[in-house]
C-alpha positions as CSV (number, residue, x, y, z in Angstrom):
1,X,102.6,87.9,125.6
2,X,103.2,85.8,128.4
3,X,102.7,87.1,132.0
4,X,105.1,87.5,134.5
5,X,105.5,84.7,136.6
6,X,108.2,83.0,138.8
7,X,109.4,81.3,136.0
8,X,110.9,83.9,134.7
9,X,113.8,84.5,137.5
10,X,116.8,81.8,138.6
11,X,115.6,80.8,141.7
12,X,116.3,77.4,142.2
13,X,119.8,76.0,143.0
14,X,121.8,74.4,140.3
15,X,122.6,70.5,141.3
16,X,126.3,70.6,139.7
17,X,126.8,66.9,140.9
18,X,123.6,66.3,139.1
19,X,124.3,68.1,136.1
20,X,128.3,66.8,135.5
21,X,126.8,63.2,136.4
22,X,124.2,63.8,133.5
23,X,127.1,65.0,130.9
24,X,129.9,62.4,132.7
25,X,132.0,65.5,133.3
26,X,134.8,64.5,135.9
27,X,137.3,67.1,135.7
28,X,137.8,70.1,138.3
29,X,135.4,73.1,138.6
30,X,137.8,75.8,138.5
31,X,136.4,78.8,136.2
32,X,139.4,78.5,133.5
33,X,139.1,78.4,129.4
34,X,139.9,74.6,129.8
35,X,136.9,73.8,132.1
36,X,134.9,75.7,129.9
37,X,135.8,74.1,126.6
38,X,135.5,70.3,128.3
39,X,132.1,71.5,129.9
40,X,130.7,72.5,126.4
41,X,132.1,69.5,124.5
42,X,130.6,67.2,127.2
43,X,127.0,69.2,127.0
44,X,126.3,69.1,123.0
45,X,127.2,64.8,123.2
46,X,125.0,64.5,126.1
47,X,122.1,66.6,126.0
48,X,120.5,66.6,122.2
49,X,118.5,69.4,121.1
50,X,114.9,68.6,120.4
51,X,111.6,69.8,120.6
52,X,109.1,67.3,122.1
53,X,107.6,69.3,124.1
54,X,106.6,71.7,121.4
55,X,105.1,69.3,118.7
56,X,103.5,67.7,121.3
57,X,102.0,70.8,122.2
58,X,103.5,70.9,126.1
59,X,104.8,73.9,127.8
60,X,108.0,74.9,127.3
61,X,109.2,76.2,131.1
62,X,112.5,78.0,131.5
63,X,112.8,78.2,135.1
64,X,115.8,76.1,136.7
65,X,114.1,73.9,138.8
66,X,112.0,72.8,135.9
67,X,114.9,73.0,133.5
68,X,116.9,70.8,136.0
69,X,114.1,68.4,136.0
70,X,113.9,68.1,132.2
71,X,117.5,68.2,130.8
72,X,119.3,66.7,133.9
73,X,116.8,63.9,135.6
74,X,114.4,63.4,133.0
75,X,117.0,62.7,130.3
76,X,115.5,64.9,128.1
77,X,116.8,67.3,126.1
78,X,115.9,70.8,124.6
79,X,116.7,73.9,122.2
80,X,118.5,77.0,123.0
81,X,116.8,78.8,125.6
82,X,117.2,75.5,127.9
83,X,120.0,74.4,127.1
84,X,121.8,77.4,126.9
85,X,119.7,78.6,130.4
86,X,121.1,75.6,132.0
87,X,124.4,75.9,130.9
88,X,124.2,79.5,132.2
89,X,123.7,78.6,135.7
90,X,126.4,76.1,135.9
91,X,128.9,78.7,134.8
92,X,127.3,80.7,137.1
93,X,128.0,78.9,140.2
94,X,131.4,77.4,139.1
95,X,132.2,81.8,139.1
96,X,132.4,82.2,135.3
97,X,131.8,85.5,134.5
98,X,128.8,85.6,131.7
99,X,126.6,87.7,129.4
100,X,123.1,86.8,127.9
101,X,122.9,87.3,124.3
102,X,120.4,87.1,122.0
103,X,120.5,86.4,117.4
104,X,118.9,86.6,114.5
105,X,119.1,83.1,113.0
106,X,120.3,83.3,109.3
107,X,120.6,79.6,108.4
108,X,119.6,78.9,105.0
109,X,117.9,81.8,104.5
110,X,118.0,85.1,101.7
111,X,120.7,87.4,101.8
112,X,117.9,90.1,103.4
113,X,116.0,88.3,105.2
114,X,115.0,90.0,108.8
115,X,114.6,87.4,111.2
116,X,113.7,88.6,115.4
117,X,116.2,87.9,118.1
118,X,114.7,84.2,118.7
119,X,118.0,82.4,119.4
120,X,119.8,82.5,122.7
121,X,124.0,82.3,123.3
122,X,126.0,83.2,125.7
123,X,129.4,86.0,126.7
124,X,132.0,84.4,129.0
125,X,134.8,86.8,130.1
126,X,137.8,84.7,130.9
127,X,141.0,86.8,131.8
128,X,139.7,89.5,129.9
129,X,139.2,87.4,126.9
130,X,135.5,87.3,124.9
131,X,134.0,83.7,124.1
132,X,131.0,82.5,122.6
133,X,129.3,79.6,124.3
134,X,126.7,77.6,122.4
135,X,125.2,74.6,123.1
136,X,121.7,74.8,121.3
137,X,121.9,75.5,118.0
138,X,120.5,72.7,116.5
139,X,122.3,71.0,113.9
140,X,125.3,72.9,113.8
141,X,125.2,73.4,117.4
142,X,128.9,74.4,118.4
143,X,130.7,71.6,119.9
144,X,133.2,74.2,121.8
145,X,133.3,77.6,122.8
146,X,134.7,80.2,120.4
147,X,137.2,82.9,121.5
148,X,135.1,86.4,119.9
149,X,138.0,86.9,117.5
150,X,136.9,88.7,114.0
151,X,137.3,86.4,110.8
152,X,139.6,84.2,112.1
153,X,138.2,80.3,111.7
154,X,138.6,78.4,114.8
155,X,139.0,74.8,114.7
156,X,136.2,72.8,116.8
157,X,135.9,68.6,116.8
158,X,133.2,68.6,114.4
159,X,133.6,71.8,111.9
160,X,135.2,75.3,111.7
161,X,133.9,78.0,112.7
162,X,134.3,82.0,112.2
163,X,133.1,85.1,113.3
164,X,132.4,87.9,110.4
165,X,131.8,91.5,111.5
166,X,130.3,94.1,110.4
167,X,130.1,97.6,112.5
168,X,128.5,95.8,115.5
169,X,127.2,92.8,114.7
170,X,128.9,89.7,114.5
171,X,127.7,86.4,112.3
172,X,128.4,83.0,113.1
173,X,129.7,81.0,110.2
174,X,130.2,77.2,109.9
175,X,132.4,75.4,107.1
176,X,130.5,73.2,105.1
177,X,131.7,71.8,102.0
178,X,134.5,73.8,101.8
179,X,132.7,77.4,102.0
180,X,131.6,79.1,104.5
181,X,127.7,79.4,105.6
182,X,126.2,81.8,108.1
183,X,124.5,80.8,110.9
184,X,123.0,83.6,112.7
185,X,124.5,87.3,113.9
186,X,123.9,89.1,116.5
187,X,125.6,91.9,119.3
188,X,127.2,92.3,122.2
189,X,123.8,94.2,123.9
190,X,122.9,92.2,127.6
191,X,119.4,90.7,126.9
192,X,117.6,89.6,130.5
193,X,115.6,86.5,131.2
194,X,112.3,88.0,130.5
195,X,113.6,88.7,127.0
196,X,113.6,84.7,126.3
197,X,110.4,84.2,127.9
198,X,108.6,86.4,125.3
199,X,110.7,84.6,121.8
200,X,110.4,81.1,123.5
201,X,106.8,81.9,124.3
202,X,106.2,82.9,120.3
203,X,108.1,79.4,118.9
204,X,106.6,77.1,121.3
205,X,102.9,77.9,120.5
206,X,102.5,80.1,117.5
207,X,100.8,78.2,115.2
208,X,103.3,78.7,112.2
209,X,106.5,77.8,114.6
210,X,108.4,75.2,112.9
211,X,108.9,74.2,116.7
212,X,105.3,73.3,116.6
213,X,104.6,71.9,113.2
214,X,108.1,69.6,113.0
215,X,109.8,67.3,115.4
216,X,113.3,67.8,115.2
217,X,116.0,66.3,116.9
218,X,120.2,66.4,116.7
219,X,123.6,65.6,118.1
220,X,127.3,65.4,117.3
221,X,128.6,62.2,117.7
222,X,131.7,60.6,117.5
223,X,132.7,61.5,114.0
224,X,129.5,62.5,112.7
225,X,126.5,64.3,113.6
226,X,122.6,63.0,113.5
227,X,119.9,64.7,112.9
228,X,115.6,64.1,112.7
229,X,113.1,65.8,110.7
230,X,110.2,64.2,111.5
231,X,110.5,60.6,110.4
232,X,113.5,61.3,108.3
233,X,116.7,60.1,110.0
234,X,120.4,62.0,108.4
235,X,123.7,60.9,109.7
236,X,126.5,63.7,108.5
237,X,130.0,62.3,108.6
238,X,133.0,64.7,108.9
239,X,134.4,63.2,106.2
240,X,131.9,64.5,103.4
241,X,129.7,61.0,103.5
242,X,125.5,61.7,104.1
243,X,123.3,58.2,105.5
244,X,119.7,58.8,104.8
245,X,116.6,56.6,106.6
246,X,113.4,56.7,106.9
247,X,111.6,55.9,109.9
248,X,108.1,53.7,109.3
249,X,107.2,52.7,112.7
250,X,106.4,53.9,116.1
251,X,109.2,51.0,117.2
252,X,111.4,52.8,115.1
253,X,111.3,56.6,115.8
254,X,110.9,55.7,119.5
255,X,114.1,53.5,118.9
256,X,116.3,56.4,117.2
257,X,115.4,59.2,119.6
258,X,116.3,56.9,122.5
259,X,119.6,56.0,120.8
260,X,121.3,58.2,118.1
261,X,119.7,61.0,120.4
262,X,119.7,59.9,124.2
263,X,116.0,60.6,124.9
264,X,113.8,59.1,127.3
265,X,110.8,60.1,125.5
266,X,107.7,60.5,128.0
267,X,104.5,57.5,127.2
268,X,102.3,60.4,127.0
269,X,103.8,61.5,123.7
270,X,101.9,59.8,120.9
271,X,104.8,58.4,118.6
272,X,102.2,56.7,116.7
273,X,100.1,59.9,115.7
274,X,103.0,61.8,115.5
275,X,103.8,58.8,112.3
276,X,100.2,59.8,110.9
277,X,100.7,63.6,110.6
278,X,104.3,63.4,108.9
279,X,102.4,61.4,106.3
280,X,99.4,63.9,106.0
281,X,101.7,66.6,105.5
């Protein structure tokens, strides 16, 4: 377990001119379902998820001034306990009113799987109205917020989503070739930051993480969405059609993250080795 340590409270101030420069958010910073919904869309085009740190065996901080650092100034990205931590305190200061949640990931997994509460979304209350807010999930990361409305698919820019329930728990579903695939469930119960310091402790350094053993990267784009597996490049068009390349070089993978994904990937990260153990594995 990791020990307690100031990184694991909300000290620092969020920079919202910072932050809205970094997603080119212009719009007004009233706490409305509007705001909200421009906020998200801006976030998941701006800010890819990826794991750099991770594979390259870095810490993985989730306190805001480091957070702030990372995402905002360094042009770097993250997965869901930064991104959604960040997004989190910029709700926070613009007065949403918001709940820390915490899933069970179910993506392309069996029926009974049990998977631990190692993904992180969030509550936001607006006029007495439930939403989800999402914006690290990966390759199906939610390009809007959701209104928490049972089995009732809600049309996003990129695909559909819906919200199954059973007793308490809720499951994310996404739309995918005309059927419906689940995502990950969870429930309404308020988890607390030292909560996500223990699961992003475990997938940032346990040696069987696939946050430690794969470098993954994605974003929705204009009409599509890209996403890295290692060296393998997939660009996923709304319209059914799949573009496959593979990435040889260093030139190359340093070339994709900085473009299809926005990175500005840090010289101390060894692109070149990184090359060498996709092709040993």
């Amino acid at each position: 377990m990791a020990e307690s340590s100031p990184a694991t409270t909300a000290s620092a101030a969020i920079d919202l001119d910072a932050y809205f420069e970094r997603i080119g958010y212009a719009g007004n910073r009233e706490p409305v379902l509007e705001n909200l919904r421009a906020i998200h869309q801006a976030h998941t085009r701006t800010i890819a998820f990826e794991n750099l740190s991770s594979f390259f065996q870095q810490p993985v901080p989730l306190d805001l001034e480091r957070l702030q650092q990372k995402l905002v100034h360094g042009q770097r990205g993250g997965y869901c306990f930064e991104q959604n931590l960040l997004l989190r305190s910029v709700l926070d200061a613009l007065g949403f009113k918001v709940t820390n949640l915490a899933a069970r990931v179910r993506w392309n997994l069996p029926e009974d799987t049990v998977t631990p509460r190692s993904h992180m979304l969030l509550k936001v209350d607006i006029d007495d109205t439930p939403y989800i807010a999402d914006v690290g999930f990966g390759g199906l990361t939610m390009t809007e917020p959701l209104e928490l409305l049972p089995n009732m698919p809600q049309i996003t820019s990129h695909e559909p989503y819906r919200l199954s329930v059973v007793g308490q728990t809720y499951c994310l579903e996404a739309q995918l070739n005309q059927g419906w695939k689940p995502l990950y469930c969870f429930d309404l119960q308020e988890q607390q930051r030292c909560d996500y310091e223990v699961s992003n402790w475990h997938v940032s350094t346990h040696p069987q993480s696939l946050f430690v053993n794969a470098l993954i990267a994605a974003r929705p784009g204009d009409g599509c969405r890209y996403a890295l597996l290692n060296n393998q490049l997939t660009t996923r068009y709304l319209d059914g059609a799949v573009e496959h390349r593979q990435l040889t070089t260093a030139s190359d993978l340093h070339g994709v993250l900085a473009g299809c994904f926005g990175l500005r990937v840090p010289a101390s990260f060894d692109l070149d080795a990184a090359l060498s153990r996709f092709t040993a594995a």
